[in-house]
MARROVO-340748 format. One record per residue: residue number from 1; y, x negated, z of N, C-alpha, C, O in turn. Coordinates in nm, 4 decimals. Each point is the difference from the previous one (the first is absolute). Layout:
<rs>
[NUM; [Y; X; Z]; [Y; X; Z]; [Y; X; Z]; [Y; X; Z]] ...
</rs>
This chain:
<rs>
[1; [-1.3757; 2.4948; 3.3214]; [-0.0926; 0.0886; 0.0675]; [-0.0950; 0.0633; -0.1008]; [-0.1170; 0.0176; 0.0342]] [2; [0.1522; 0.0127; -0.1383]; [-0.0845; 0.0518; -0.0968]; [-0.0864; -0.0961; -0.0517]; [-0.1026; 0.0278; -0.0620]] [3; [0.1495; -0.1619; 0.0908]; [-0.1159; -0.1250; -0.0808]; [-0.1235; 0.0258; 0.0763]; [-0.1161; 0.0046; -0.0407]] [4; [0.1723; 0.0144; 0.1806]; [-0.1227; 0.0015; 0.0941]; [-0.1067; 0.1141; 0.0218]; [-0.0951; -0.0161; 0.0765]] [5; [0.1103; 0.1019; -0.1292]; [-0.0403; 0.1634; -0.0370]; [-0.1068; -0.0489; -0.0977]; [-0.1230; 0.0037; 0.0036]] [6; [0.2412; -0.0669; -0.1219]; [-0.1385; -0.0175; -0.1154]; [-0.0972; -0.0322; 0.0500]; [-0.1060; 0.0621; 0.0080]] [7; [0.1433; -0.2005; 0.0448]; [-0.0663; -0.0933; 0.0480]; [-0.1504; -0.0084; 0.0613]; [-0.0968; -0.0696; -0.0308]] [8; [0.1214; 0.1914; 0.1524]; [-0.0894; 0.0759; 0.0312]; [-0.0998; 0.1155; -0.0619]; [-0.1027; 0.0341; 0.0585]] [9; [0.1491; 0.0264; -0.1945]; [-0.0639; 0.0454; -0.0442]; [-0.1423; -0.0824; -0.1155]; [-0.1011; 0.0429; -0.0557]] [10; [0.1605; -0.1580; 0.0652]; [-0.0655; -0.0930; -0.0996]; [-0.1672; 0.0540; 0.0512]; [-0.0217; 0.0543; 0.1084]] [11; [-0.0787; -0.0823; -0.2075]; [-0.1421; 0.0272; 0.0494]; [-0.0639; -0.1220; 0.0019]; [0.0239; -0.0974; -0.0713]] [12; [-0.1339; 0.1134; 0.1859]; [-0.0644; -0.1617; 0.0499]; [-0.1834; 0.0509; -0.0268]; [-0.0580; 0.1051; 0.0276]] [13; [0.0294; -0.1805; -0.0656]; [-0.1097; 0.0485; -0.0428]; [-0.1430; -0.0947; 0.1067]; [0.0273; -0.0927; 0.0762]] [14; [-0.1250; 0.1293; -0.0913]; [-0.0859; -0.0790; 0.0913]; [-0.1684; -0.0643; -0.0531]; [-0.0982; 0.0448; -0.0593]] [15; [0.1327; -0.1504; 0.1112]; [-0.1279; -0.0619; -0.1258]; [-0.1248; 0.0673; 0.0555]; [-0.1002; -0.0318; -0.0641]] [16; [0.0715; 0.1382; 0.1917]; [-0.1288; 0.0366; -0.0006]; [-0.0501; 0.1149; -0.0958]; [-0.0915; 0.0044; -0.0822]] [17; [0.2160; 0.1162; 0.1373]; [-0.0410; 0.1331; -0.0856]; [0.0553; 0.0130; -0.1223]; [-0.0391; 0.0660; -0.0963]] [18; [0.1769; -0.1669; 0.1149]; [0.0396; 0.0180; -0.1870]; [0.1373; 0.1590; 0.0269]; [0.0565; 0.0537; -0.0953]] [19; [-0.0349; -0.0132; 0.2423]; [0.0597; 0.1039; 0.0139]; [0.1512; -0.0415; 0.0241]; [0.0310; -0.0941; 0.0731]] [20; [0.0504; 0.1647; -0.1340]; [0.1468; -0.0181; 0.0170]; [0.0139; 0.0431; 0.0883]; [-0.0773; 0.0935; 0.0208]] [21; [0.2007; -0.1315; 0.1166]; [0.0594; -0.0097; 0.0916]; [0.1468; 0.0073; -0.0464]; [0.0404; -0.0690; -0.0936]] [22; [0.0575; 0.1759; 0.1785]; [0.1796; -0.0921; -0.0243]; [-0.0184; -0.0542; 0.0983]; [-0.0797; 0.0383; 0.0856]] [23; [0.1689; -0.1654; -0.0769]; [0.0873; -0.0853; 0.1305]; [0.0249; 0.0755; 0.1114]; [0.0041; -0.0508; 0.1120]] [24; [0.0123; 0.1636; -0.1316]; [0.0605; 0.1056; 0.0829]; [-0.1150; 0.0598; 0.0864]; [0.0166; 0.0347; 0.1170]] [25; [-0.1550; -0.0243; -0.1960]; [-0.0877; 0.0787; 0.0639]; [-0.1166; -0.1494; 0.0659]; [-0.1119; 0.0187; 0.0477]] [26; [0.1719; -0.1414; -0.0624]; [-0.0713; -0.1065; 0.0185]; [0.0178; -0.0071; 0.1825]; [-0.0744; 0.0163; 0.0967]] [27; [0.2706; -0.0626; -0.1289]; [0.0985; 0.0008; 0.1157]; [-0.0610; 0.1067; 0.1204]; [-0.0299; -0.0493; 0.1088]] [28; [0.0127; 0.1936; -0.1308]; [0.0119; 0.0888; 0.0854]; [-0.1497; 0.0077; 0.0502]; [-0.0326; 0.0570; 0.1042]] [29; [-0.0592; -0.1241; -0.1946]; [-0.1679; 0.0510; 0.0906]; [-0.0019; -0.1732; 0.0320]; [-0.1193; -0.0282; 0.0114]] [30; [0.1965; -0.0883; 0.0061]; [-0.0206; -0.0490; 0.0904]; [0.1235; -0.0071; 0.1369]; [0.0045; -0.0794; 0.0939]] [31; [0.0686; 0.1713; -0.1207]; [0.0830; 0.0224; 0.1490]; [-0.0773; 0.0694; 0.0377]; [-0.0060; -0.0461; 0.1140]] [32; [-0.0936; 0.1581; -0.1142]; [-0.1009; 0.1040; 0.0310]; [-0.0748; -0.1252; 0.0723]; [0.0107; -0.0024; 0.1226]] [33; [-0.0967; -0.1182; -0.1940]; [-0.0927; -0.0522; 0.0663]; [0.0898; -0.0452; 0.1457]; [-0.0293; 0.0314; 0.1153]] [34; [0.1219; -0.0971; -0.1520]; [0.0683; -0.1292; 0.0767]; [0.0504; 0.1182; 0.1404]; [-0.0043; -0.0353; 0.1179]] [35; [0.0444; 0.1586; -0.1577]; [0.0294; 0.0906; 0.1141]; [-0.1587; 0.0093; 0.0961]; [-0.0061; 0.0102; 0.1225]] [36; [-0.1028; -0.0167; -0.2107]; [-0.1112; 0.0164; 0.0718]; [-0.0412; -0.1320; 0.0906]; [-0.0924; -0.0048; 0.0812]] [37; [0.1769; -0.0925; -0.1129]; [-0.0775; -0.1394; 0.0625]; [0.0950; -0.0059; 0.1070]; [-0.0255; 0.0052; 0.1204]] [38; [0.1321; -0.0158; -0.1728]; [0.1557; -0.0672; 0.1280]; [0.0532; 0.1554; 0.0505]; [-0.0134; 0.1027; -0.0665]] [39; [0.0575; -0.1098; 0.1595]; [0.0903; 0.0513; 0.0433]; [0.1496; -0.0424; -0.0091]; [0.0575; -0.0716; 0.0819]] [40; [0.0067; 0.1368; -0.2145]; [0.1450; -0.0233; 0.0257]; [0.1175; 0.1131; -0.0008]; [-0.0158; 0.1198; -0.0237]] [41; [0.1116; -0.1727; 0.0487]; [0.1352; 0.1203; 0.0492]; [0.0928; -0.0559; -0.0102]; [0.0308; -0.1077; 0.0509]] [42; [0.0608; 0.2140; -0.1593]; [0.1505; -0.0689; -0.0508]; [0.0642; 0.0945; 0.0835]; [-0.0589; 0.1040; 0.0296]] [43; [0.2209; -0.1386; 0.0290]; [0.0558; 0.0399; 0.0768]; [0.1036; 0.0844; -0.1305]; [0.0572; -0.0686; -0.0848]] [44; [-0.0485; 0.1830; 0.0855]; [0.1074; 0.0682; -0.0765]; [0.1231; -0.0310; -0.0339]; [0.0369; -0.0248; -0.1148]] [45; [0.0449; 0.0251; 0.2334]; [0.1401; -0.0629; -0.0324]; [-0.0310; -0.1382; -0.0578]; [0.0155; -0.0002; -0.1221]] [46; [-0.0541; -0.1159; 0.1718]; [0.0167; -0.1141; -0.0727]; [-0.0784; 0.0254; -0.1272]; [0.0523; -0.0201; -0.1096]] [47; [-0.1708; 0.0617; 0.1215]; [-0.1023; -0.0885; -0.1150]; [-0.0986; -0.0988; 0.0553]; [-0.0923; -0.0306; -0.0754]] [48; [0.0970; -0.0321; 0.2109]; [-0.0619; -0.1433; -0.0061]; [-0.1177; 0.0479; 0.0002]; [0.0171; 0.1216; 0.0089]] [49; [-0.1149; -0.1404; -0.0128]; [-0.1679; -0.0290; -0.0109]; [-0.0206; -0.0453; 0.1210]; [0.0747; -0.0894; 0.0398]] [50; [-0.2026; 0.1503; 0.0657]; [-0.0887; -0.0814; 0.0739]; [-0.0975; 0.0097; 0.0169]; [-0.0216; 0.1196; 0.0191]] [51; [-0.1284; -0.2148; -0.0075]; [-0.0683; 0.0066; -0.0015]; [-0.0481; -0.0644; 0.1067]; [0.0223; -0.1166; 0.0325]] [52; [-0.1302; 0.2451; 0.0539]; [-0.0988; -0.0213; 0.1576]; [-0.0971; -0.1304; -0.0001]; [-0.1015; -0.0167; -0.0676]] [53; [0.1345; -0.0320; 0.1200]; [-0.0459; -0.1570; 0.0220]; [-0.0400; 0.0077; 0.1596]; [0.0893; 0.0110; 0.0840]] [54; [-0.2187; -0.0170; -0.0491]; [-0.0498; -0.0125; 0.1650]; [0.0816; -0.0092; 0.0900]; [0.0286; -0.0885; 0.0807]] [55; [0.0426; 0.2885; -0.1218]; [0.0059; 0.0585; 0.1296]; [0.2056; -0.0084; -0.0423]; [0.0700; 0.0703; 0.0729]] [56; [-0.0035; -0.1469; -0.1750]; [0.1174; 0.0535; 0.0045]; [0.0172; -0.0585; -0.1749]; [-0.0601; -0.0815; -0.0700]] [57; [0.1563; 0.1585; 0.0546]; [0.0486; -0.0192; -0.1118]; [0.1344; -0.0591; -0.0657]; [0.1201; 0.0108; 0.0248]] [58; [-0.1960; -0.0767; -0.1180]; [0.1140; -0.1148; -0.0137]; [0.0616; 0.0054; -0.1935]; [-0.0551; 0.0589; -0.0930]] [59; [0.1313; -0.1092; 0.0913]; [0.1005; 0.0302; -0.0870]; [0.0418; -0.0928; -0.1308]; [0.0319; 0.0331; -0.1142]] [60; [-0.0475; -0.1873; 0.1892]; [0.0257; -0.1252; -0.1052]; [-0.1692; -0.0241; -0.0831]; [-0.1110; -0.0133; 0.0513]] [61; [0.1555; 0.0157; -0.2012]; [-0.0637; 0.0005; -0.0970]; [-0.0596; 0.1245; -0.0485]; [-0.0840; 0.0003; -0.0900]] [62; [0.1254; 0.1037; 0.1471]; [-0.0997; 0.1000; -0.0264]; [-0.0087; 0.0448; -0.1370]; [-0.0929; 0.0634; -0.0499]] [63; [0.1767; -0.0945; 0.0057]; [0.0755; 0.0623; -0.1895]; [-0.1000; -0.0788; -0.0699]; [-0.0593; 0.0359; -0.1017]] [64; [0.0440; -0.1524; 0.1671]; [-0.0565; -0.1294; -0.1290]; [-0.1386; 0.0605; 0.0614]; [-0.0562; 0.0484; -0.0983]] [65; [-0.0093; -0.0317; 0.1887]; [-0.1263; -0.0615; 0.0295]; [-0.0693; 0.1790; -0.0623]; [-0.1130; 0.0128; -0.0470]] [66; [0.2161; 0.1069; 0.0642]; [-0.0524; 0.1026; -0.0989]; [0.0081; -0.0018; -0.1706]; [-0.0738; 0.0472; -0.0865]] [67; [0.2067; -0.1292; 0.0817]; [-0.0333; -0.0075; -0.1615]; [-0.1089; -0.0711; -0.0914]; [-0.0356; 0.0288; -0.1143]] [68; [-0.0256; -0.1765; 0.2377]; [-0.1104; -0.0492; -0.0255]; [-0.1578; 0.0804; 0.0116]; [-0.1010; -0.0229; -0.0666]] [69; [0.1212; 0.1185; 0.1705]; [-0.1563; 0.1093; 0.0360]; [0.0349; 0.0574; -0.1344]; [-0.0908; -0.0224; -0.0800]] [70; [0.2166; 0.1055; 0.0150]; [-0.0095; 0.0837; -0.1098]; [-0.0767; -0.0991; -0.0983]; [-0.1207; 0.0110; -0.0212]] [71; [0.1919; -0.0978; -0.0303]; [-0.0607; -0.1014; -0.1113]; [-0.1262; 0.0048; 0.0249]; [-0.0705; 0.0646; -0.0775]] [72; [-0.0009; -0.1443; 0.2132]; [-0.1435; -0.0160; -0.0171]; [-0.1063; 0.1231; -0.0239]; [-0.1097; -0.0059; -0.0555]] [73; [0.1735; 0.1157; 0.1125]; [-0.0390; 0.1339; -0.0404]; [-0.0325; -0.0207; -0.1576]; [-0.1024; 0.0159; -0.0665]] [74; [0.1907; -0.0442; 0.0459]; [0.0285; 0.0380; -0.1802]; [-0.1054; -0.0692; -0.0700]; [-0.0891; 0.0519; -0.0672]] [75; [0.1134; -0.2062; 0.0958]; [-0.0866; -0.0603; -0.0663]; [-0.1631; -0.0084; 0.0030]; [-0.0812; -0.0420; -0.0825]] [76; [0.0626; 0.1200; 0.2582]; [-0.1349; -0.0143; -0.0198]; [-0.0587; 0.1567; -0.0243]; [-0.1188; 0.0088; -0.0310]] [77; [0.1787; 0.0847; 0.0409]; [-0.0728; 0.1355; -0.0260]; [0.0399; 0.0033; -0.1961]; [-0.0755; 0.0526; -0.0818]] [78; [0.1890; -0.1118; 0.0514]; [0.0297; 0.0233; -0.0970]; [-0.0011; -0.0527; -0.1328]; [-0.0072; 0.0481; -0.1131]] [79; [0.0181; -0.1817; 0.1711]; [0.0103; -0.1279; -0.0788]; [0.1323; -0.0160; -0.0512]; [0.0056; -0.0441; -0.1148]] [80; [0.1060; 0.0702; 0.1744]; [0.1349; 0.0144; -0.0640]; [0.0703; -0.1213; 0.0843]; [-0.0477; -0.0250; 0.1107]] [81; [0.1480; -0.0441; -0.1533]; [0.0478; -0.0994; 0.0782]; [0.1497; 0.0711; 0.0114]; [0.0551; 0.0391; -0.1029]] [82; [0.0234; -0.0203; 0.2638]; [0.1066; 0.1236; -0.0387]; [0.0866; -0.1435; 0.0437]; [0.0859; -0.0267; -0.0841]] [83; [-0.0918; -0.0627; 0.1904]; [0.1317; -0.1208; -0.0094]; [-0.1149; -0.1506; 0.0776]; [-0.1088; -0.0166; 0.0551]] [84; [0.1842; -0.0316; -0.0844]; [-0.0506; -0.1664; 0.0531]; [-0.0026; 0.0124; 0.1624]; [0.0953; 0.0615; 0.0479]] [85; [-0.1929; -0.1127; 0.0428]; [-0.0055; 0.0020; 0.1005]; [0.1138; -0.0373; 0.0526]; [0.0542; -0.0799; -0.0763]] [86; [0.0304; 0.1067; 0.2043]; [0.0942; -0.0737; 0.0870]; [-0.0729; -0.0175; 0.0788]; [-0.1094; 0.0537; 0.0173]] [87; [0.1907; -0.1768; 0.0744]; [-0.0226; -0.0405; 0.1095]; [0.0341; 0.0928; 0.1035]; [0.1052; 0.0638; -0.0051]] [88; [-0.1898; -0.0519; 0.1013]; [-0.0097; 0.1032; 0.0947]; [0.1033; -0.0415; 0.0973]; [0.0214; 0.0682; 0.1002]] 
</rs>
């Protein structure tokens, strides 16, 4: 758990402004965007993730297809590559 702490503190830098970013402050202003685009809702007791899809909300893939919006976030506001695309 602590690898992953570092991990996150590591700094990502960006080829426009030349301004340091942590992982941490990369991660959280694109859940900010991705909250602004999708509508999603984790259920408390479990944990699962869902995301509003025309008119109900559905559940299978939702982990992968947000960890892929975070990445593309990343790479295109940031230029940071955070994991390899999955299959949706």
């Amino acid at each position: 758990m602590h690898e992953k702490s570092d991990e996150i503190k590591q700094l990502a830098y960006t080829d426009e402004d030349q301004e340091s970013h942590t992982l941490e402050e990369i991660i959280w202003n694109a859940a900010d965007a991705i909250a602004e685009k999708y509508n999603v809702i984790c259920m408390a007791e479990s944990r699962k993730l869902f995301l509003y899809n025309h008119g109900i909300y559905l559940s299978d893939g939702v982990e992968i297809f947000l960890e892929n919006e975070v990445a593309e976030y990343a790479d295109q506001k940031y230029m940071v590559k955070l994991l390899e695309k999955k299959n949706r």
